[in-house]
C-alpha positions in Angstrom: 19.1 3.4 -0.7 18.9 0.4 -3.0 18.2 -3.0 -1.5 18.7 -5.6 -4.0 17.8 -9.1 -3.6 16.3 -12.1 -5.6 13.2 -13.1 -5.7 13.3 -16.4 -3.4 16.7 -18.3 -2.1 15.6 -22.1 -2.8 17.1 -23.3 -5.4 18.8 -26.3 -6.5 21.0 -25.5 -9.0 22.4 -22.9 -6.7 24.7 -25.2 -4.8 28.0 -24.7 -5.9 27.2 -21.5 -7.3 25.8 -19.3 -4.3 25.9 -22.3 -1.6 28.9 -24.0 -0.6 28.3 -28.0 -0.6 29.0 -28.2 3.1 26.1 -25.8 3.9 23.0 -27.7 4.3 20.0 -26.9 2.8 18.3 -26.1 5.8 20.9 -23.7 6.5 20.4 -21.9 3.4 18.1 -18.8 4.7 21.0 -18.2 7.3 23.4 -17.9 4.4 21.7 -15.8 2.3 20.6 -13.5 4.8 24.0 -12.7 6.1 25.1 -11.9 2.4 22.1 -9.7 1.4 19.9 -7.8 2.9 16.4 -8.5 1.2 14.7 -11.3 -0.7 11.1 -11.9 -1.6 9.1 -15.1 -1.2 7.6 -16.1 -4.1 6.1 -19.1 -3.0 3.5 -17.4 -0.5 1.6 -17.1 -3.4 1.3 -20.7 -4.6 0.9 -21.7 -0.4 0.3 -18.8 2.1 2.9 -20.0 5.1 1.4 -20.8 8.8 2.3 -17.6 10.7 4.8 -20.1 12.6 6.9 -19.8 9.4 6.9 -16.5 9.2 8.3 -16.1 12.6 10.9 -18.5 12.3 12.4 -16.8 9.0 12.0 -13.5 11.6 14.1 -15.3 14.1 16.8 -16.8 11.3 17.9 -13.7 9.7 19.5 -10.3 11.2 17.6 -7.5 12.6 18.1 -5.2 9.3 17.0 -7.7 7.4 13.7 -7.6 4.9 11.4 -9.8 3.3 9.2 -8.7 0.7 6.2 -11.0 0.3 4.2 -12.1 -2.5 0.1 -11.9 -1.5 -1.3 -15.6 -1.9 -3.1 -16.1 -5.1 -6.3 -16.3 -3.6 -6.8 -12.8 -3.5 -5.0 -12.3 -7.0 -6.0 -14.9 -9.4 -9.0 -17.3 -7.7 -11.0 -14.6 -6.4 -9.5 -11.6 -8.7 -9.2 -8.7 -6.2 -13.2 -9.0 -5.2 -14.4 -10.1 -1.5 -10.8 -8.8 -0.6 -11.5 -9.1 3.3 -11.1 -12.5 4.2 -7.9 -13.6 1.8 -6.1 -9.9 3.1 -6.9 -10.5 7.2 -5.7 -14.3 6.6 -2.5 -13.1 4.8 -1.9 -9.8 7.1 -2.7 -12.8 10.5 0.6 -14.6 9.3 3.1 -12.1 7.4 3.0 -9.9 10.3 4.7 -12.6 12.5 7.9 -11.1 10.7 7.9 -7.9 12.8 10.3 -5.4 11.5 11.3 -7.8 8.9 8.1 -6.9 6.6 9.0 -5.3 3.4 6.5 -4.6 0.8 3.9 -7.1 0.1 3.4 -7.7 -3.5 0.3 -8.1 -5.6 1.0 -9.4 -8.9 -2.3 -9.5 -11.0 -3.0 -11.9 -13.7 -2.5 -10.9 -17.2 -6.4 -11.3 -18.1 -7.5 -9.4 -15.3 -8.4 -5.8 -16.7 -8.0 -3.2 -15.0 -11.3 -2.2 -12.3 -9.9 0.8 -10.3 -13.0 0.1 -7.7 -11.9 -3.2 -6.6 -8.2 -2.5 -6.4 -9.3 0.7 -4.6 -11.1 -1.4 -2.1 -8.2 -4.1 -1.7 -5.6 -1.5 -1.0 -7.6 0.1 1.8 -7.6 -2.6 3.9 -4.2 -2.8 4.3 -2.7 -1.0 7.3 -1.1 2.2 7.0 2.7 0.7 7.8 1.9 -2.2 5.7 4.2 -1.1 2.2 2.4 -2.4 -0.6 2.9 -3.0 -4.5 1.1 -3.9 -7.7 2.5 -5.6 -10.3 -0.6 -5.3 -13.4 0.2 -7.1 -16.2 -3.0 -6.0 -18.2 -2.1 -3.1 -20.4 -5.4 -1.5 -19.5 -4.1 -0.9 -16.2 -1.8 2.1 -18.0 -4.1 4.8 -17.2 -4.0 7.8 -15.4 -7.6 7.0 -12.8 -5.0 3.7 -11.8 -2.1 5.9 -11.2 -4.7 8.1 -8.6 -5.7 4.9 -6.7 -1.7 4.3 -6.5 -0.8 7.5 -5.2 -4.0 8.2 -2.7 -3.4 4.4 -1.1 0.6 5.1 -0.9 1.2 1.7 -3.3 4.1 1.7 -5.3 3.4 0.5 -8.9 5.9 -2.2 -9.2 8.0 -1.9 -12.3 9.0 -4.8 -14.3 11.6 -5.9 -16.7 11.5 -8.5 -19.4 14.2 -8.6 -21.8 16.2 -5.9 -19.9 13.1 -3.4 -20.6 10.3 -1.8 -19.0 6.9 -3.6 -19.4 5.1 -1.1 -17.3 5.1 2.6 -16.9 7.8 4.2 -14.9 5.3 5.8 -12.4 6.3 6.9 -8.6 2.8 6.4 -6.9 4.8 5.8 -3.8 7.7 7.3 -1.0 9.5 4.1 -2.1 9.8 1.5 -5.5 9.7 -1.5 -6.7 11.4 -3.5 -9.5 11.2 -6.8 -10.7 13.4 -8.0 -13.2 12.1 -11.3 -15.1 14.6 -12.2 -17.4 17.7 -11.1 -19.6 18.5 -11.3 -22.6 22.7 -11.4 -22.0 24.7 -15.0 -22.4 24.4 -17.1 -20.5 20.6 -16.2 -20.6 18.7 -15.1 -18.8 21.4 -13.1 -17.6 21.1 -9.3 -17.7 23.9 -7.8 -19.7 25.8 -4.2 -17.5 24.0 -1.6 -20.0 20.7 -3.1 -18.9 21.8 -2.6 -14.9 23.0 0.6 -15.6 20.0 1.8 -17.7 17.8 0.7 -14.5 20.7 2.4 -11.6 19.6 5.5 -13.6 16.0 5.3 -13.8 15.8 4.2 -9.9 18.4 7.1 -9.1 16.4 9.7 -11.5 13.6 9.0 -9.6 14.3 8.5 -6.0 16.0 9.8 -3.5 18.9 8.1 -1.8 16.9 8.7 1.5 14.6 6.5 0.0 14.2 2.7 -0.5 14.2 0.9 -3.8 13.6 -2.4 -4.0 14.9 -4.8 -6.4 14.3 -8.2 -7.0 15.8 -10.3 -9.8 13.4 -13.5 -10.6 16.0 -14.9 -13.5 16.7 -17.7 -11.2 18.0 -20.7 -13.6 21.7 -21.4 -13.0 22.2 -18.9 -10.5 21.6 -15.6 -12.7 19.6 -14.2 -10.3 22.8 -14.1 -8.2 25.3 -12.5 -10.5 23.2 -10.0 -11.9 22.2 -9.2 -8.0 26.2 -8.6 -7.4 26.6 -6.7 -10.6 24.1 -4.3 -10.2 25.2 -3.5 -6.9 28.9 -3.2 -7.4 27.6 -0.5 -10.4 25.8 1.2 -7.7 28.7 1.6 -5.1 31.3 2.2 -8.0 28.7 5.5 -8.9 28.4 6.2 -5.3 25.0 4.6 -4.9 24.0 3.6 -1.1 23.3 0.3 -1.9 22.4 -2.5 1.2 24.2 -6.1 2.0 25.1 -7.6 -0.9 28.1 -9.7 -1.8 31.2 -8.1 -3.0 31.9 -10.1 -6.2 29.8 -12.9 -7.7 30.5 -15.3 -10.8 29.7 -18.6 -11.6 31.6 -20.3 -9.0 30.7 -19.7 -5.1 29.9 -15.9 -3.9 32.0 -15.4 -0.7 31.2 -13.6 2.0 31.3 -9.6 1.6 33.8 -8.2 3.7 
């Protein structure tokens, strides 16, 4: 199973392209939820959320519904993976107000941060067992095999990513489940990703795992809406090729995405 989403639903310049005028901005989570089934919050890592957010998004969106989460950049950037304890409890104290709407949390680490397979060994172990997580390294030392073993033994998924509509990582399963990010396109209107891009990452995802189990994907090209349409496009590749694929909408285009049927 695919879930596909976008990496936050907050935008401005979506109104009038995913959001109707007459829906109110408060309103937006409702509206997104009921037209896919996944998003991830990308702003927990600028400002970690009061639990009592968390649990109102739980209580706004549908029971299958799931929200991958960004770990605050405390942890990540400030204190660089090390004294782990303190940022992870805080973070794990308020995400887990979601319930069963916890996807995978997400650690993105800072491009000058080399990689230290001790202290991302020790981060990932105090997360819980049922806790998904995923690593997004963006220091090309981190492409070694000892980082692939701390993966695999901690069950983290190394989080692929996409710039340019290619891989910037290694296309490792560390995990029962993935994780993709894609960043930007390089199709017009940029940053648009253009269909041989989608279907060169359908079959990566499908050559890799199992339609009994989950793939997430998150598309962060959020100016003008992309994010969107290239969310409904890949999708409607996957069901055309038979692809279980979650809630997303049917068609999507520059004007309004309706409501899937």
């Amino acid at each position: 199973m695919i879930l596909v989403g976008t990496s936050g639903w907050q935008y401005t310049d979506w109104r009038g392209r995913f959001y109707p005028s007459g829906v109110p901005q408060a309103r937006w989570l409702e509206h997104y939820a009921a037209r896919f089934g996944t998003v991830e919050v990308n702003n927990a890592f600028y400002r970690l959320p009061e639990r009592e957010v968390f649990a109102r998004w739980r209580d706004r969106t549908p029971d299958d519904f799931q929200i991958a989460v960004k770990m605050s950049r405390f942890l990540t950037h400030i204190k660089r993976l090390r004294d782990p304890s303190e940022p992870v409890a805080r973070f794990l104290d308020r995400a887990t107000a979601l319930g069963d709407r916890l996807g995978p949390v997400l650690l993105q680490l800072p491009p000058t941060l080399p990689a230290d397979t001790a202290i991302l060994d020790a981060a990932l172990a105090l997360f819980p067992a049922e806790v998904r997580v995923t690593v997004e390294p963006r220091h090309p030392s981190w492409w070694v095999e000892p980082v692939r073993r701390v993966l695999e033994r901690r069950g983290a998924a190394l989080c692929w990513a996409d710039r340019g509509g290619r891989p910037v990582t290694p296309l490792w399963r560390t995990a029962d489940f993935g994780y993709l990010r894609l960043h930007e396109g390089r199709a017009h209107p940029r940053p648009r990703y253009g269909r041989a891009a989608l279907r060169s990452w359908l079959d990566r995802i499908t050559t890799t795992f199992t339609d009994d189990e989950t793939a997430y994907v998150y598309f962060n090209n959020d100016p003008g809406g992309a994010a969107v349409v290239d969310a409904v496009a890949l999708a409607g590749t996957a069901r055309r090729r038979n692809i279980p694929v979650g809630r997303t909408p049917r068609r999507g285009t520059d004007a309004v995405v309706g409501p899937a049927p």
